[in-house]
C-alpha positions in Angstrom: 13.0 47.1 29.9 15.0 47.4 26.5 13.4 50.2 24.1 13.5 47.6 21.1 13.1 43.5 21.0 13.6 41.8 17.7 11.7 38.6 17.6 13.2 36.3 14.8 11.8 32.5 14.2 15.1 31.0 12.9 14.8 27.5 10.9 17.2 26.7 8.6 18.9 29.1 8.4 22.8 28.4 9.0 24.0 30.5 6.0 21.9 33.5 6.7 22.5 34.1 11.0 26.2 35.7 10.8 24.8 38.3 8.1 21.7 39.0 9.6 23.2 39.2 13.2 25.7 41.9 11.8 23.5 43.9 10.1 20.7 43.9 12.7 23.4 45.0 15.3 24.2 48.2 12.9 20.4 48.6 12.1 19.1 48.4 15.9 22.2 50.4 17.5 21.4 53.4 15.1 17.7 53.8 16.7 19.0 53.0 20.0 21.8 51.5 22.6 19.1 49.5 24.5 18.1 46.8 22.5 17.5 43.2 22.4 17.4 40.1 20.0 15.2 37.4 20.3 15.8 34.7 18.1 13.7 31.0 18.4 15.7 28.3 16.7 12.7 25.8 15.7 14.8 22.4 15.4 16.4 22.9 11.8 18.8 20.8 12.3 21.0 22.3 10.2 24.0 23.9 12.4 21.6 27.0 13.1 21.9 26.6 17.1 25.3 25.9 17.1 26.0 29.3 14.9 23.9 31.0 17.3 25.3 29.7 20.3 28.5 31.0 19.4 27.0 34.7 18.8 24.9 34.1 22.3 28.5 34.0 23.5 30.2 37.3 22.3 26.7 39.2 22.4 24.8 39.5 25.9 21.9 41.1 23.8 21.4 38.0 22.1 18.5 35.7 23.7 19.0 32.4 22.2 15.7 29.7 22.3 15.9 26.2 20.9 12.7 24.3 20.9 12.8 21.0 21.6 11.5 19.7 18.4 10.2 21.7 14.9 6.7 23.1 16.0 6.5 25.1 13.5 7.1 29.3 12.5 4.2 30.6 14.5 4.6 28.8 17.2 8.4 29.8 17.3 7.0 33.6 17.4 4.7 32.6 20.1 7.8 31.6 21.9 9.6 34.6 21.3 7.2 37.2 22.1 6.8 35.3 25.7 10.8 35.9 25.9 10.4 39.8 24.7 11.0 42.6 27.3 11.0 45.3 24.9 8.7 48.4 24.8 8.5 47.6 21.5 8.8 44.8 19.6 9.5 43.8 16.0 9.0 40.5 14.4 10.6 39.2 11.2 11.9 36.1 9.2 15.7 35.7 9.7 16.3 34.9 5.6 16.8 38.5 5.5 13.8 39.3 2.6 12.6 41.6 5.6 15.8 44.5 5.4 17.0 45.0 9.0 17.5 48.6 7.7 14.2 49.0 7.4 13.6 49.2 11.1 14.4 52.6 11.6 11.4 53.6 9.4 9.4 51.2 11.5 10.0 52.5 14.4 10.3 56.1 13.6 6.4 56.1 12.0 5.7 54.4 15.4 6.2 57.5 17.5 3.5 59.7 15.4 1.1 57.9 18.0 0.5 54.3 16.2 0.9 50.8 18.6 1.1 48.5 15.4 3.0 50.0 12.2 2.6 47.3 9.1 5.8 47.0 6.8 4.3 46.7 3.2 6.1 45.2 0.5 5.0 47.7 -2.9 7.6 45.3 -4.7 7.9 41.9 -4.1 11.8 40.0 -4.5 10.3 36.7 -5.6 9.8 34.3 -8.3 6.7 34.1 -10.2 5.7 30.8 -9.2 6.4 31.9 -5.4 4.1 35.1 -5.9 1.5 33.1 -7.7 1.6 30.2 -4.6 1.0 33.5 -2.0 -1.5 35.0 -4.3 -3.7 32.1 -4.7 -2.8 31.4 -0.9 -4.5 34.8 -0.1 -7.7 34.2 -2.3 -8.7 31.1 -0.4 -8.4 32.3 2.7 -10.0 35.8 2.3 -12.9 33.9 0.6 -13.4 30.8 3.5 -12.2 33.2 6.3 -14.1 36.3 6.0 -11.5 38.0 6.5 -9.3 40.7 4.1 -5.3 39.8 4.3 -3.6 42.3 2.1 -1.0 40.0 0.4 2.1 42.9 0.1 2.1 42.9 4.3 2.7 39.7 6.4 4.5 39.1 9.6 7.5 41.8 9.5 6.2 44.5 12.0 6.7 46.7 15.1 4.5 46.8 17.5 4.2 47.9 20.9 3.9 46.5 24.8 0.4 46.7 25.1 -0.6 45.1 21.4 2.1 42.3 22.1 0.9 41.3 25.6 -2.2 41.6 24.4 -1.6 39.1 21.6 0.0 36.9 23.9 -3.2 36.1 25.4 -4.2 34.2 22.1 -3.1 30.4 23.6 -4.9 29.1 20.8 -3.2 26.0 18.7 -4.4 27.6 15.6 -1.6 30.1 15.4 -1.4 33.3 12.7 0.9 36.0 14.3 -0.5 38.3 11.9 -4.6 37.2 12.5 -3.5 38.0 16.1 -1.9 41.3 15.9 -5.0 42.2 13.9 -7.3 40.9 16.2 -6.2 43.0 19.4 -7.4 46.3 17.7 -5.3 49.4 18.7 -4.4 52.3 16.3 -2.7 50.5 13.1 -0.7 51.7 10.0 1.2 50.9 7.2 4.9 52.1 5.6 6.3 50.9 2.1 9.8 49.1 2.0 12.2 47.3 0.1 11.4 44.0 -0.2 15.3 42.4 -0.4 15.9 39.0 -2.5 16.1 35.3 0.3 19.9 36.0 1.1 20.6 32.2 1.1 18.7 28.5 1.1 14.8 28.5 -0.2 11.9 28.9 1.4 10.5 26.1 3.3 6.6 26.6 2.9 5.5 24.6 0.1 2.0 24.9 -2.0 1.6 22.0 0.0 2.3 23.3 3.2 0.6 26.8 2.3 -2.5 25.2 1.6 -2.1 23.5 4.7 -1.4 26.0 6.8 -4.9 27.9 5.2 -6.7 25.3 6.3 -5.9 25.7 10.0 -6.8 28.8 10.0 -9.7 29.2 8.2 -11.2 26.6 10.3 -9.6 28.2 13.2 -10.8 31.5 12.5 -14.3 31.0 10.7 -17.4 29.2 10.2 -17.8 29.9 6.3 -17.1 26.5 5.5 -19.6 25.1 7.6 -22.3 27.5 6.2 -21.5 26.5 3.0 -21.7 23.0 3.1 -25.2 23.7 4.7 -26.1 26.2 1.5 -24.5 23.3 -1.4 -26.6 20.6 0.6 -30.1 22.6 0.3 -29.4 23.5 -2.7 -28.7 20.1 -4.5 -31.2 19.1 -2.6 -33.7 21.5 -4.5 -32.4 20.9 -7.3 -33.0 16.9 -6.7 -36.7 18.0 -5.8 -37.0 19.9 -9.3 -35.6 16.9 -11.2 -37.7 14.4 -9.5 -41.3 16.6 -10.6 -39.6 16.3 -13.7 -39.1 12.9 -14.1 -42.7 12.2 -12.6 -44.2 14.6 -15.3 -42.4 13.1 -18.1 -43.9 9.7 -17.1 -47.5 10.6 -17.0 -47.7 12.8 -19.5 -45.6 11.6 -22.2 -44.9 8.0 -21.0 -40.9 8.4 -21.0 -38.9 6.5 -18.2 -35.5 7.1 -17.3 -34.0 4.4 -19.0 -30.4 3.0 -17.4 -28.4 2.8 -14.2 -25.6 4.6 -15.0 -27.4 7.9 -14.5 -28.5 6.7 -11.3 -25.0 5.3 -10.3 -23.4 8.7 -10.9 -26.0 10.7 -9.0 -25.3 8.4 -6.1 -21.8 8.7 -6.4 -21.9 12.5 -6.5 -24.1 12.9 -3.8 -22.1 10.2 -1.6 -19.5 12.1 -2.3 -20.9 15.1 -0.6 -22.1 13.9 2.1 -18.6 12.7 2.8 -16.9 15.6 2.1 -19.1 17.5 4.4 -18.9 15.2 6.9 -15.2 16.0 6.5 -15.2 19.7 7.1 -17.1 18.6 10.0 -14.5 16.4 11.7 -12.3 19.2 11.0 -13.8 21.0 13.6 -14.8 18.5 16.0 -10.5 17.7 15.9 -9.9 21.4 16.4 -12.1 21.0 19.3 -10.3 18.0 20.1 -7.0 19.6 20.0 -7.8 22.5 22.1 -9.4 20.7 25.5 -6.3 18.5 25.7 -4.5 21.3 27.0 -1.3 20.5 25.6 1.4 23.1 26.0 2.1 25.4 22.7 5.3 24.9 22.4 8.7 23.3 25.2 11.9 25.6 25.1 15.0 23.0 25.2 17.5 24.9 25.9 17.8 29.2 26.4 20.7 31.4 26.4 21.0 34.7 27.8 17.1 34.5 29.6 17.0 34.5 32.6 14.4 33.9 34.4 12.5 31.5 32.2 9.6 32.4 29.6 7.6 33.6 31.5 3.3 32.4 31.4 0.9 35.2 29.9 -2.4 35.5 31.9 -5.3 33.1 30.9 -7.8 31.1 32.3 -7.2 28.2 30.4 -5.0 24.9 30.5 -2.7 25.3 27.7 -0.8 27.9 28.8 1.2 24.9 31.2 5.0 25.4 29.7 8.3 22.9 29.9 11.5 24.9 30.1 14.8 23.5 30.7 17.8 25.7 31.0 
C-alpha cells in the first residue's frame, strides 16, 4: 500500500501534464518515496492521453486511466479513487490552481489525528467574473440544498483510507466529490494555501454548465425544492381566495365588476405557468429516479496503464456498481 495516492481528473489539459507531473514528483518525493499518481483522462481529446502515455512510460508510479467517452469531472474522481491504493489520498484538478507544493502542509496537519484535512483558498487567483459565477454558484445551492458549502474550499484535499472507501460507497449518478467526503463524517479540518493562477488553457465549467451542475445536486441531495413549490402553490392559492372575497364584496356592496379579459388572461397565464413549472421540478425527480433504477454503470475505463489488476468494485448492494474495463 503506497503511503500517498494523488487522484487527478485530467481533461484538457495537454499544456499543463509535463509541469504538473514534474512538480508533483518533487512535491510527493519530499513527504515520501512510496507514492503514487492517479490520473483519469476524461476524453479531452486534446493530445492529453497521448502526453500521459508517454510519462506512464518512464514513470511506474504513474497509473494512467482513459475513459471511454467524457463523463464528466466527478465521475473521473469516482474512477480514480476506485484505482487508489494509498493510505492516504489526495484529490486535485490537474490545471495546477491547486499548488502541488501545498501537499506537504496537507499531509503534515493530517498526522495531528484528522482523516479529512480541507485546503482553503484565503485568496482566490481568478477573474472577477469567474469569482462572481462560483459565488452566485454557492448561493443557490446552499439556499435549495440545505446545505452550507464554504466557497474558499472545493475538491483539493487529503484524506484518508477509511474516509475514501467510505466515500466510495456513494454509487449514486448524482456525483459531488466534495458532498461525499462531507457526508461520511470522520474528524475534519481545514489549512490556508496559496491559491496559484490556471497555468495554461481556461476553465471548462461555464455559468451554464455551473448552473447545471447545481441543479443535479440540489435535486440529488434535497427536497427544498419540492417543499417549496408546495408553500408558493398554497400560498397563491390564498392569496387567490383573498382576491375572490374581494371581488365578491365589491359587487354587492358597491356594484363594481371587474371589467376586461386581459386581467383574467394574465392571471391564467401566471398560474399556468406555475403549475407547469412545478410540474417541472417534479419530473426532475421522477428522471433522477429514472436514472438511478436503470443501473447503468458510473463510468467504463478504455484503456489503463500501470493498474493492474483492474478497478476494482466497492461493496454495495445495488446494480450500478456493474463496471466495463478493458486493458
Amino acid at each position: 500500500m503506497p503511503q500517498i495516492s494523488i487522484v487527478i481528473p485530467v481533461y484538457k489539459a495537454l499544456e499543463c501534464i509535463v509541469e504538473l507531473h514534474r512538480r508533483l514528483t518533487d512535491a510527493v518525493s519530499a513527504i515520501t518515496p512510496d507514492y503514487e499518481l492517479v490520473w483519469v483522462e476524461d476524453c479531452g481529446k486534446d493530445g492529453s492521453w497521448e502526453r500521459m502515455q508517454q510519462l506512464a512510460a518512464g514513470d511506474r508510479k504513474l497509473k494512467a486511466i482513459k475513459m471511454s467517452r467524457n463523463f464528466g469531472q466527478h465521475y473521473a474522481i469516482a474512477a480514480g479513487l476506485d484505482a487508489a491504493d494509498g493510505e492516504w489520498i489526495v484529490v486535485m484538478d490537474c490545471d495546477l490552481q491547486d499548488k502541488p507544493e501545498e501537499i506537504g502542509k496537507l499531509f503534515t496537519k493530517a498526522q495531528e489525528g484528522y482523516d479529512v484535512v480541507l485546503a482553503r483558498r484565503h485568496l482566490r487567483i481568478d477573474s472577477f467574473y469567474r469569482r462572481f459565477v462560483s459565488w452566485l454558484f454557492i448561493q443557490i445551492y446552499n439556499y435549495l440544498g440545505d446545505i452550507k458549502v464554504d466557497n474558499s474550499i472545493s475538491n483539493f484535499s487529503i484524506s484518508s483510507r477509511r474516509v475514501i472507501d467510505s466515500v466510495r460507497r456513494f454509487r449514486e449518478r448524482n456525483r459531488s466529490f466534495p458532498i461525499f467526503r462531507d457526508a461520511v463524517g470522520f474528524k475534519t479540518t481545514t489549512v490556508d494555501v496559496e491559491h496559484a493562477a490556471r497555468f495554461a488553457g481556461k476553465s471548462s465549467y461555464s455559468f451554464l454548465k455551473l448552473l447545471d451542475f447545481a441543479i443535479q445536486c440540489i435535486v440529488a441531495q434535497s427536497s427544498k425544492p419540492l417543499r417549496l413549490s408546495i408553500k408558493i402553490g398554497f400560498s397563491l392559492a390564498l392569496a387567490s381566495g383573498f382576491y375572490a372575497a374581494l371581488l365578491i364584496f365589491r359587487y354587492f356592496y358597491f356594484g363594481t365588476a371587474l371589467q376586461g379579459w386581459t386581467s383574467t388572461m394574465v392571471a391564467v397565464s401566471f398560474f399556468f405557468g406555475l403549475v407547469l413549472a412545478n410540474l417541472g421540478v417534479i419530473g426532475l425527480y421522477l428522471g433522477k429516479i429514472f436514472d438511478e433504477v436503470k443501473g447503468r454503470p458510473l463510468y467504463i475505463v478504455e484503456t489503463a496503464l500501470n493498474l493492474a489488476p483492474p478497478i476494482p468494485v466497492p461493496a454495495t448492494t445495488g446494480a450500478a456498481t456493474q463496471r466495463l474495463v478493458k486493458e
